[in-house]
C-alpha positions as CSV (number, residue, x, y, z in Angstrom):
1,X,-4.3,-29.2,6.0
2,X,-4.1,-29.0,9.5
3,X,-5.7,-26.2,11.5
4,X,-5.1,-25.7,15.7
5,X,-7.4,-22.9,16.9
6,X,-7.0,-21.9,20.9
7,X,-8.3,-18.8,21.6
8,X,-9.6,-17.5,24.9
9,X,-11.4,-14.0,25.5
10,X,-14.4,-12.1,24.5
11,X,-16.7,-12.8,21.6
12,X,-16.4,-10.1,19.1
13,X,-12.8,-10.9,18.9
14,X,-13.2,-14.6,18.6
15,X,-15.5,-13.7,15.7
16,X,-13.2,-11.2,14.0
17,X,-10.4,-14.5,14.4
18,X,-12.7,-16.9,13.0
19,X,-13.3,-14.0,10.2
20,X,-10.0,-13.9,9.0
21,X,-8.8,-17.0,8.9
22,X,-12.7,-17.4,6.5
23,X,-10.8,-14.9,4.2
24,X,-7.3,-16.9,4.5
25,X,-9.1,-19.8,3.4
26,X,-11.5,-18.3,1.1
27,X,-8.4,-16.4,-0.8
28,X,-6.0,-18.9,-0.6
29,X,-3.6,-16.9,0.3
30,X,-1.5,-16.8,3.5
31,X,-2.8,-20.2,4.2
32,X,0.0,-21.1,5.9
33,X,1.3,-19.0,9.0
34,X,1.2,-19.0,13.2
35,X,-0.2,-16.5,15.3
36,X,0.6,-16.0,19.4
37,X,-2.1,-13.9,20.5
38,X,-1.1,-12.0,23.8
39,X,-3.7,-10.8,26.3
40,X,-1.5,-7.5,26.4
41,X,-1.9,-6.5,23.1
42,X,-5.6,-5.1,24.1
43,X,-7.2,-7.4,21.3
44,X,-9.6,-8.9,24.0
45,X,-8.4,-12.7,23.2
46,X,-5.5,-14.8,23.6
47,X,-4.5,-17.4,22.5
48,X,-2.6,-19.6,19.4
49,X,-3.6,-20.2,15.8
50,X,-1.6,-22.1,13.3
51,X,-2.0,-23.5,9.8
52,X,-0.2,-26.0,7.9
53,X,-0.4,-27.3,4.8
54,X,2.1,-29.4,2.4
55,X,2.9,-27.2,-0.9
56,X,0.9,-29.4,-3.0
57,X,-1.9,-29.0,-1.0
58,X,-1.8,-25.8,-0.8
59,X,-1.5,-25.6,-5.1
60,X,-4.5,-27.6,-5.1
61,X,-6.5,-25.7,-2.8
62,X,-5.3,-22.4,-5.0
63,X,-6.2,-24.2,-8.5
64,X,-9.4,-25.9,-6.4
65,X,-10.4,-21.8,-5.3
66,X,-9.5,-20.7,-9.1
67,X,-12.2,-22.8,-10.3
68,X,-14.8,-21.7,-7.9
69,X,-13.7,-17.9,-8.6
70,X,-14.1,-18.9,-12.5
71,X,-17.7,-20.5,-11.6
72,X,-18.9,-17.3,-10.3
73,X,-18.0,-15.2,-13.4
74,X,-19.6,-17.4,-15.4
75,X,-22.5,-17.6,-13.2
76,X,-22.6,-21.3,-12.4
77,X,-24.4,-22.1,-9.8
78,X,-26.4,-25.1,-8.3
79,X,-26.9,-28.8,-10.0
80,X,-25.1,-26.6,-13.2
81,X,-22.1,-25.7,-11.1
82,X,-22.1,-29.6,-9.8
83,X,-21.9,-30.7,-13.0
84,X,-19.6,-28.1,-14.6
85,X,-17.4,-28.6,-11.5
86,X,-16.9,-32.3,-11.8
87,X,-15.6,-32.5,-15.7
88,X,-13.2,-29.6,-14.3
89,X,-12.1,-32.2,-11.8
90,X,-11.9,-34.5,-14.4
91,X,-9.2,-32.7,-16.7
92,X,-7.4,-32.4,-13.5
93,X,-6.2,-36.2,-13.5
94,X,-6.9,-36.3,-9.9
95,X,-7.1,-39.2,-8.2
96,X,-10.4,-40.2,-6.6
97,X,-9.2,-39.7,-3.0
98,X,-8.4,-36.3,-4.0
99,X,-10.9,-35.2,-6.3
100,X,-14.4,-36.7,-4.2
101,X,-13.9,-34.5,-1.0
102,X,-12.3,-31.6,-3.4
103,X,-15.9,-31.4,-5.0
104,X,-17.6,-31.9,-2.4
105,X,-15.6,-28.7,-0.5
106,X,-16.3,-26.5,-3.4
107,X,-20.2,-27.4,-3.8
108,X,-20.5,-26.6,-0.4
109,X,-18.7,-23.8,-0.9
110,X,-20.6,-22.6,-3.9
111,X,-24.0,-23.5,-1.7
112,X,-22.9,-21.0,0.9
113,X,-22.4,-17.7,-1.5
């Protein structure tokens, strides 16, 4: 995934970019797009942001988000989460390049709710 952020103007709207694309990421959804932000739109920033991904990626990511949404209905969290997350991984039959930094995304990810 790649992600360019340019943005130039005043904070609150820098914060209410960096806001949404948290919620892009954190939903999976909408992952990929391309924004122009004009100074004459009265947002208080301009500026480009633009997100790309591969399909698989992105069905990864979804399937990766799926799991973290199932851990917090079952009320996973911590060293259990770690542990419940990686034999999810496992049934995956994900290669270890893929599945390492996956894990480690979504523990950090769980650490931060």
């Amino acid at each position: 995934m790649k992600l360019t952020l340019s943005v130039e103007g005043q904070p609150a709207a820098i914060v209410g970019i960096l806001s949404r694309l948290h919620d892009h990421l954190h939903s999976g959804q909408d992952i990929q797009f391309s924004a122009t932000l004009h100074p004459e739109r009265g947002l208080g920033i301009e500026g480009i942001v633009e997100c790309k991904a591969s399909q698989e990626e992105l069905g990864l990511w979804k399937e990766a988000l799926d799991l973290l949404h199932q851990a917090q209905r079952l009320q996973v969290r911590g060293k259990d989460f770690d542990t419940w997350l990686l034999a999810q991984l496992e049934t995956m039959n994900l290669d270890e390049a893929t599945r390492v930094p996956l894990f480690a995304q979504l523990s950090a990810m769980e650490r931060s709710l």
